[in-house]
C-alpha positions as CSV (number, residue, x, y, z in Angstrom):
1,X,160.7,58.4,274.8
2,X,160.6,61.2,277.6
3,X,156.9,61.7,277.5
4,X,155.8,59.2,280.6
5,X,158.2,60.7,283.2
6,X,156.7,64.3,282.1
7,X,153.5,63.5,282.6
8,X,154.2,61.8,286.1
9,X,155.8,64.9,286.7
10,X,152.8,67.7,285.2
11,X,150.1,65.2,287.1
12,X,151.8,65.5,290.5
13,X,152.5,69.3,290.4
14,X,148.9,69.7,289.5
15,X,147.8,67.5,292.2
16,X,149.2,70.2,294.5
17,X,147.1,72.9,293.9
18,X,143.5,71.8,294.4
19,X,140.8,73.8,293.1
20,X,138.7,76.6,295.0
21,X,141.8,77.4,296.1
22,X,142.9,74.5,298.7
23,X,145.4,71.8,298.6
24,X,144.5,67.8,297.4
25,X,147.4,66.5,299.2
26,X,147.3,68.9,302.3
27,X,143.6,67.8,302.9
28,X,143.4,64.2,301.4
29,X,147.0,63.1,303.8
30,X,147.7,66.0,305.9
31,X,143.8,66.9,307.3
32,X,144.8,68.0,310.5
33,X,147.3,70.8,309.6
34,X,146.5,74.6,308.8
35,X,146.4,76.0,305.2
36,X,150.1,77.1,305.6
37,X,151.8,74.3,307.3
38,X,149.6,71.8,304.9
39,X,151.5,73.7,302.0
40,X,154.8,73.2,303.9
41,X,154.1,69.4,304.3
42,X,152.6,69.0,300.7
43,X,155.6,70.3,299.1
44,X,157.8,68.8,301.7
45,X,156.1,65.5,300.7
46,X,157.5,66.7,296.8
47,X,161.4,67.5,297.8
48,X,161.5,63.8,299.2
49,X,161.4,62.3,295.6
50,X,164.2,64.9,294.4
51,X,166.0,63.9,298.1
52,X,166.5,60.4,296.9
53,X,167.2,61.2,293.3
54,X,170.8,61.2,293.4
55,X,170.6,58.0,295.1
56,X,168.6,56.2,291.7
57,X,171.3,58.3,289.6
58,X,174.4,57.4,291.4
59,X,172.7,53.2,291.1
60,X,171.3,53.6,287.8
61,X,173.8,55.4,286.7
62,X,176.6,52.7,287.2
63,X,174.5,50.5,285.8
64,X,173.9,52.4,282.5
65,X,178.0,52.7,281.8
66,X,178.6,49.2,283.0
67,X,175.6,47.1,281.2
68,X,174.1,49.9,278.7
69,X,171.7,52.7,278.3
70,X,168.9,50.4,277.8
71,X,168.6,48.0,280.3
72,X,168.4,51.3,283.0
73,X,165.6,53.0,280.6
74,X,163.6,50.0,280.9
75,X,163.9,50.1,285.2
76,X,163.3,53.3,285.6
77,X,160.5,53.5,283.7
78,X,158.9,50.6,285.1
79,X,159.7,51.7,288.8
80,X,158.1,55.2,287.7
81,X,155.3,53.7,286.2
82,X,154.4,51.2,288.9
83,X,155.4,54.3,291.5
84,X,152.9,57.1,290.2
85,X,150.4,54.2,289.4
86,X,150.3,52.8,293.5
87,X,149.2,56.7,294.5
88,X,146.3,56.6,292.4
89,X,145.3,53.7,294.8
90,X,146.6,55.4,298.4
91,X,143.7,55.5,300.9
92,X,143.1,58.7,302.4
93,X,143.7,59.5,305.8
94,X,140.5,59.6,307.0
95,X,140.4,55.5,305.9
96,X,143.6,54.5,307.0
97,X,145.0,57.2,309.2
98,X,148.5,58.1,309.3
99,X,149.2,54.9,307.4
100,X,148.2,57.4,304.6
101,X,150.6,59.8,304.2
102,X,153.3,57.2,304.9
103,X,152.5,55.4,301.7
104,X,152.5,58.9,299.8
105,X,156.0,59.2,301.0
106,X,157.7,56.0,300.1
107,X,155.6,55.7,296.4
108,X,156.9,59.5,296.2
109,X,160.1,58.2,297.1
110,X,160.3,55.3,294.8
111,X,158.9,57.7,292.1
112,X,162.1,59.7,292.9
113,X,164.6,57.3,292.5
114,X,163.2,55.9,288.6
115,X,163.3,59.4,287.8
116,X,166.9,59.9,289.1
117,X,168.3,58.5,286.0
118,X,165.9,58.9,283.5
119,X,165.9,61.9,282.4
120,X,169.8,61.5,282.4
121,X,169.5,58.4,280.2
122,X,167.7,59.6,277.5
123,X,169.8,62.6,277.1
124,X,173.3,60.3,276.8
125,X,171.3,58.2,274.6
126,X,170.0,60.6,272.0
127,X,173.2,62.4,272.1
128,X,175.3,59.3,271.4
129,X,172.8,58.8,268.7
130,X,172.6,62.0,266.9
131,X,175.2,62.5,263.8
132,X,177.8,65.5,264.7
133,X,176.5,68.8,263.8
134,X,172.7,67.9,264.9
135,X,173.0,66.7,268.8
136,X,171.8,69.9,270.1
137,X,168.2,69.4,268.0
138,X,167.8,65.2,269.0
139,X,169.0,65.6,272.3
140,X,166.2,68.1,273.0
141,X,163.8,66.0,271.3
142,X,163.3,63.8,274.9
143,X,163.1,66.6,276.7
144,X,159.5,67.7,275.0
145,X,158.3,65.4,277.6
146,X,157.8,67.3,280.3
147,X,156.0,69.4,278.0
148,X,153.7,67.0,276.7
149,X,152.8,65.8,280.5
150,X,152.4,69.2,281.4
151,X,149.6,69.6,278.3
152,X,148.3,66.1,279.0
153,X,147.5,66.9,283.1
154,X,146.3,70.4,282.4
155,X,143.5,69.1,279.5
156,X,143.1,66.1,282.5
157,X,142.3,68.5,285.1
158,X,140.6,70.5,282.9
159,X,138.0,67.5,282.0
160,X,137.8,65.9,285.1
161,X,137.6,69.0,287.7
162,X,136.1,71.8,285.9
163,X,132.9,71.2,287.4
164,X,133.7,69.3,290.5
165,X,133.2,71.7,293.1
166,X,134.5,69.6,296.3
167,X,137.9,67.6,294.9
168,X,137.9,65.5,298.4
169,X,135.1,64.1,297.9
170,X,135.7,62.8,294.8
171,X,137.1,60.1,293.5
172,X,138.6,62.0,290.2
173,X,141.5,62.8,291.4
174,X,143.0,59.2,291.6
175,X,142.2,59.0,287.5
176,X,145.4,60.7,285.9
177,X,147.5,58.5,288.4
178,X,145.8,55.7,287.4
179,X,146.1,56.0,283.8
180,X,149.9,56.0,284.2
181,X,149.6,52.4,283.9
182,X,148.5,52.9,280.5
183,X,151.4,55.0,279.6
184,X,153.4,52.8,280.9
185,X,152.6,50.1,279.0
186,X,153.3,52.0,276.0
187,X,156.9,52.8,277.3
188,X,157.9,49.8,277.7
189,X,156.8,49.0,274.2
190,X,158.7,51.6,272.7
191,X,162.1,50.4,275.2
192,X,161.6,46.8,274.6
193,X,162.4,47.9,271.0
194,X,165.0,50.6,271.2
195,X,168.8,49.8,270.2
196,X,171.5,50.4,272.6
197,X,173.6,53.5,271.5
198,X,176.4,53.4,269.1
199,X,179.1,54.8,271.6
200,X,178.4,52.2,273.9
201,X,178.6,49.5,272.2
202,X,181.9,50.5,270.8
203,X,183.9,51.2,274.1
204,X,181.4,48.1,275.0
205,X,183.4,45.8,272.2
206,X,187.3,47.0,274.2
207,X,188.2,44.6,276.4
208,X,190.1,47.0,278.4
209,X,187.4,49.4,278.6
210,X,185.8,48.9,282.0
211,X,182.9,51.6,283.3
212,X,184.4,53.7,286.0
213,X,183.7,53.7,290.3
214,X,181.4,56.5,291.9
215,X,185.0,57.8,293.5
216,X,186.8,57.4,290.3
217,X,184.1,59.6,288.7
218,X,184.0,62.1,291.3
219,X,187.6,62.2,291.5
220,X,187.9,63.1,287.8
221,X,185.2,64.7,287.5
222,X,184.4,66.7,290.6
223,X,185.3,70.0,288.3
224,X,182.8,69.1,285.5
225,X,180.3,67.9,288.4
226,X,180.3,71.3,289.8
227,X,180.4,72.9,286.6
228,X,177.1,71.2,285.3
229,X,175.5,72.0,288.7
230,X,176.2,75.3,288.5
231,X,174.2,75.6,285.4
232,X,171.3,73.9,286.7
233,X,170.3,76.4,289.5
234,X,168.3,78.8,287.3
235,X,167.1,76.0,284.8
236,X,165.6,73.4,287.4
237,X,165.0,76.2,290.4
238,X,163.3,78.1,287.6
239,X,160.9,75.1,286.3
240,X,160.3,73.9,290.3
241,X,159.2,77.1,291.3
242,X,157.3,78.2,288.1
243,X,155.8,75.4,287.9
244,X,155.1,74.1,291.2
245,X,154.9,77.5,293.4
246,X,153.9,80.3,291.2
247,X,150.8,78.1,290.5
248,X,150.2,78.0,294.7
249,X,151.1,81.9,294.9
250,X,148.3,82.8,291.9
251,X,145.6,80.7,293.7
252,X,146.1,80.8,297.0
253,X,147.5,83.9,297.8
254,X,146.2,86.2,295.2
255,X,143.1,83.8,295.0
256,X,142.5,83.4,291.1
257,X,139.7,81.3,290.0
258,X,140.3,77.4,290.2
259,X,141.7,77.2,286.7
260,X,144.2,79.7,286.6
261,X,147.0,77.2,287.7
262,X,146.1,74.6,285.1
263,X,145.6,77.0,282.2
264,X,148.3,79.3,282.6
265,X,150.6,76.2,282.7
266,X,148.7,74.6,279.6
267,X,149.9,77.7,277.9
268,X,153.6,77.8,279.1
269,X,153.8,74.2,278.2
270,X,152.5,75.1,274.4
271,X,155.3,77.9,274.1
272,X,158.0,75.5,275.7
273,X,157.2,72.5,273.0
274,X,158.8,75.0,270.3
275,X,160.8,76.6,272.4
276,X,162.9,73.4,273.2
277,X,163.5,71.7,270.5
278,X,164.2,75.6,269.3
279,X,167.2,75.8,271.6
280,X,169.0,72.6,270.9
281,X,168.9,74.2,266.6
282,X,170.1,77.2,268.4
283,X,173.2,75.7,270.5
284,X,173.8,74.0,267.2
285,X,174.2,76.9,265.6
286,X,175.4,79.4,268.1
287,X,176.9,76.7,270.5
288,X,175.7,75.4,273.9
289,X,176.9,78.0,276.4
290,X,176.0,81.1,274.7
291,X,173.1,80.4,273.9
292,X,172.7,78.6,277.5
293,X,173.8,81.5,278.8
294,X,171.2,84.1,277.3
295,X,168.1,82.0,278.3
296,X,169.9,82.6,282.3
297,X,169.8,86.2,281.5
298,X,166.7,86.5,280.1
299,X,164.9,84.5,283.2
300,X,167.5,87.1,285.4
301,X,165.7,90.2,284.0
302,X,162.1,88.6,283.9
303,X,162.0,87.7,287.6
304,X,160.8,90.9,289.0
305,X,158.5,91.8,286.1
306,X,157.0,88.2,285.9
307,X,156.7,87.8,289.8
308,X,155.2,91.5,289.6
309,X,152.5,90.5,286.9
310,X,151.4,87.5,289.3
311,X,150.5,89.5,291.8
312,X,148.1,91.4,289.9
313,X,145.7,88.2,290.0
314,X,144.6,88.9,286.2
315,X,144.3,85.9,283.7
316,X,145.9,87.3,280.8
317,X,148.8,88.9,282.7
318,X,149.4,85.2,284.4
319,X,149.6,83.1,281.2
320,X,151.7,86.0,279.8
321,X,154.3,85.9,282.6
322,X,154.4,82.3,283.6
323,X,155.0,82.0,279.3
324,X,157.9,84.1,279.4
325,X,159.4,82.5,282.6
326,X,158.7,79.1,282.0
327,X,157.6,78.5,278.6
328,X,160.9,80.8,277.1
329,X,164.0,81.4,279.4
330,X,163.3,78.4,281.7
331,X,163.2,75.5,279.1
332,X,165.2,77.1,276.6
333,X,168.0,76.3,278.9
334,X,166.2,72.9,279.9
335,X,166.7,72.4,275.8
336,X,170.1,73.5,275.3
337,X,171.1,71.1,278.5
338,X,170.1,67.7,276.0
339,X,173.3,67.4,274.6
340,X,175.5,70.1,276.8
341,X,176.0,67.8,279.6
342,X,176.5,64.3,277.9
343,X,179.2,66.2,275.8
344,X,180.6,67.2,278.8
345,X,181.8,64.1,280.6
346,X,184.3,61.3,279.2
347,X,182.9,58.2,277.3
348,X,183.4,55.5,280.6
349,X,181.4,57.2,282.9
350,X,179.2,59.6,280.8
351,X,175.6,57.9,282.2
352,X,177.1,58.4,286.0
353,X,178.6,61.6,285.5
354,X,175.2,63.2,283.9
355,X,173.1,61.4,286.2
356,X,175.1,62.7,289.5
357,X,175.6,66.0,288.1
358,X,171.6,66.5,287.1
359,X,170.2,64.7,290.7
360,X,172.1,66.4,293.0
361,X,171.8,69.6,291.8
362,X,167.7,68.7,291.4
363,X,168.3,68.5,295.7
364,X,169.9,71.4,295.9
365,X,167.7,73.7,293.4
366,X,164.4,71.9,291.8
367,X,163.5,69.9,295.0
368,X,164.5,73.0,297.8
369,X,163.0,75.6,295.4
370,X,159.3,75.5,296.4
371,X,160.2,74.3,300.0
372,X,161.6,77.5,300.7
373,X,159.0,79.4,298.6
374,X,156.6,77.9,300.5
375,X,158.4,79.0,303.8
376,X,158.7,82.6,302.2
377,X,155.1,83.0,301.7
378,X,153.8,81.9,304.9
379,X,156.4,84.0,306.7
380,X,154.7,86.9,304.7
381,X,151.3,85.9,305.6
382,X,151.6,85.6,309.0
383,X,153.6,88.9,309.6
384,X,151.0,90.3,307.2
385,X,147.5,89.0,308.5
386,X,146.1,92.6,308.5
387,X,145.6,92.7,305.2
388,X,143.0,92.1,302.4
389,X,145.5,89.4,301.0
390,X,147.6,88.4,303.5
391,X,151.1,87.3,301.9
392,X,150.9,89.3,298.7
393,X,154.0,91.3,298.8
394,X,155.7,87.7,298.9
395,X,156.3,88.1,295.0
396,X,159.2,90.2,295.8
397,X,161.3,87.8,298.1
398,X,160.3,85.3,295.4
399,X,161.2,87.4,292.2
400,X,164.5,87.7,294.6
401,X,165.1,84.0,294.9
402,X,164.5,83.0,291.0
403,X,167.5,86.1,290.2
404,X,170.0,84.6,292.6
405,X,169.3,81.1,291.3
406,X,169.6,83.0,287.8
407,X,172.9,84.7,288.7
408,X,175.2,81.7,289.8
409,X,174.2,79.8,286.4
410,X,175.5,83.0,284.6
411,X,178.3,82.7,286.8
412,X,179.2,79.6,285.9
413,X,179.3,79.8,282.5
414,X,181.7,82.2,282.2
415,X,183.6,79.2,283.3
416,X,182.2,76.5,281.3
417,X,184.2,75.6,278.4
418,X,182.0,74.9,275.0
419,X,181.5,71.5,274.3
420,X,179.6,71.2,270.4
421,X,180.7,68.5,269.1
422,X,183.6,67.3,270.7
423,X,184.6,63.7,270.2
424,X,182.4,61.6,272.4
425,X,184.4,58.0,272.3
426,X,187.2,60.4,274.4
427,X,187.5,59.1,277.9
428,X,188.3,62.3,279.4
429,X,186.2,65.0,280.4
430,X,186.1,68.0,278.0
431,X,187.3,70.8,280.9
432,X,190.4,67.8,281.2
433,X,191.0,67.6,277.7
């Protein structure tokens, strides 16, 4: 169900790391900038969408608890779809100047706000789906499509770049974008077809039941709120920066061959599609917070080792590390998380509680993440110009960030109560219960 917003997702982190070692965005919408600040306004350009995120989850999120879970699947993927479909036909701006990177921006923002509750909607749904006993495994299930559109752009960029040695003057870029269209046909397919969940349309059937106000929700639920984005920091930090800015870091700082980015991701994303559906058996098993709570650790002691191995600029070493980081302790939390935050919030406003709690943490740690990591590394390279790889040593301010990120979800869930499966026709929160 999942699988389109993944692959808008793996196309547009690959679209920012060009090969030979350059940027596509930076060049194609932002010509007249340096290397550095290109970076800096490339990824900028890639926070905007998780900016606006909480705004399509706070919306869509109403909507979902008010009208159903299946009406807001079928708008957000639509306003994805049409989104990621419009930047495969952008201009450059060398044809239409600085109306160029304006219409990046607002299709990137549009992007954003479809994907602020979708991710959210098929985790409520599937967990309100799944019998008792099992929602940690179908709840993951969804989530296998960021993995999938990680696989699908890497083999994309793979076929359509490998022997293209000048990206900006090609047209092949556009391609993947474009064939969201298709993707998105077959999504809507799938939608059209889908039954709304069986929790909803029981509270749906109480006349008295009524979905709740965005400051009735965040006055209930302001401790479960803070709770849930607590436990994001490592999991989406982690996956932003893994996937967005290690990739930048191993090609153009250390300056690994063109397809280092796409291959070492291609591999992480093989390990993550057992690894996730792994985790939801596991928090079945084990429950959600432990077992949420060793993936933090393990991406906690990684960080300096991984972020070490990086800098090394060797192939095998790369896949290896970005495996471990990503693949393993990044989406084994990003697994577990399926049914742990659905089971967290109360029956009227579960779509808005998971969708506030998932976007504005996304702000605060997936969209920030390779802002600053960007920042960080041309800091580094400017105060380190002398030398044969200017910005190198960056790996361990980096290694430094992913451990704090790491160490506040481990925080918080010494504080988080477990919630396997609780009762989820109750209208209260489970930390209120």
């Amino acid at each position: 169900m999942d699988q389109f917003a993944g692959q808008c997702a793996g196309i547009l982190r690959f679209c920012l790391v060009q090969p030979g070692g350059g940027l596509v965005f930076g060049p194609l919408f932002f010509p007249h900038q340096g290397t550095s600040i290109g970076l800096i306004a490339s990824f900028a350009t890639y926070f905007l969408g998780f900016a606006v995120r909480p705004i399509g989850g706070i919306l869509f999120g109403m909507v979902g608890d008010r009208f159903g879970r299946k009406l807001v699947l079928l708008l957000t993927v639509t306003l994805m779809g049409g989104a990621s479909t419009a930047i495969g036909l952008v201009p450059t701006y060398q044809t239409i100047g600085i109306w160029a990177p304006i219409l990046l921006i607002v299709l990137r923002l549009l992007q954003g706000l479809g994907a602020g509750a979708e991710q959210a909607g098929a985790a409520v749904l599937m967990t309100e789906y799944a019998p008792k006993g099992r929602r940690g495994f179908y709840a993951a299930l969804p989530f296998l499509g960021i993995q999938i559109g990680t696989v699908i752009a890497a083999i994309v960029y793979f076929a359509l770049l490998f022997h293209v040695t000048n990206v900006l003057q090609s047209w092949l870029w556009r391609l993947p974008f474009l064939l969201s269209s298709v993707i998105l046909i077959i999504a809507l397919y799938m939608r059209f077809n889908l039954k709304e969940s069986p929790a909803f349309a029981e509270i749906e059937e109480e006349e008295h039941a009524r979905a709740m106000s965005l400051p009735e929700v965040v006055r209930e639920s302001w401790k479960t709120i803070l709770l849930g984005m607590g436990l994001r920091m490592a999991e989406n930090g982690g996956s932003s920066i893994y996937q967005v800015l290690a990739v930048s870091y191993s090609v153009n700082v250390v300056g690994m061959r063109n397809a280092t980015g796409a291959l070492s991701l291609l591999c992480a994303a093989i390990v993550g599609a057992f690894v996730v559906p792994a985790a939801g058996l596991l928090s079945d098993r084990f429950g959600r917070i432990p077992v949420y709570r060793g993936f933090a650790i393990l991406q906690m002691l990684a960080a300096l080792p991984v972020w070490y191995a990086l800098s090394f600029g060797y192939l095998p070493l790369t896949i290896a590390a970005l495996s471990l980081a990503l693949g393993c302790a990044t989406w084994g939390m990003f697994g577990t998380q399926g049914a742990l935050l659905p089971e967290m919030f109360g029956s009227r406003h579960r779509y808005l509680g998971v969708s506030l709690t998932r976007e504005v943490s996304a702000v605060l740690s997936g969209g920030i993440a390779p802002l600053v990591g960007s920042v960080i590394i041309a800091v580094v390279t400017s105060h380190d110009a002398g030398a044969a790889r200017p910005g190198l040593i960056a790996w361990v301010p980096l290694a430094l960030y992913v451990m704090v990120l790491a160490a506040i979800t481990i925080v918080t869930t010494l504080f988080a109560p477990e919630p396997r499966d609780r009762d989820l026709l109750d209208r209260r929160d489970l930390i209120n219960s």
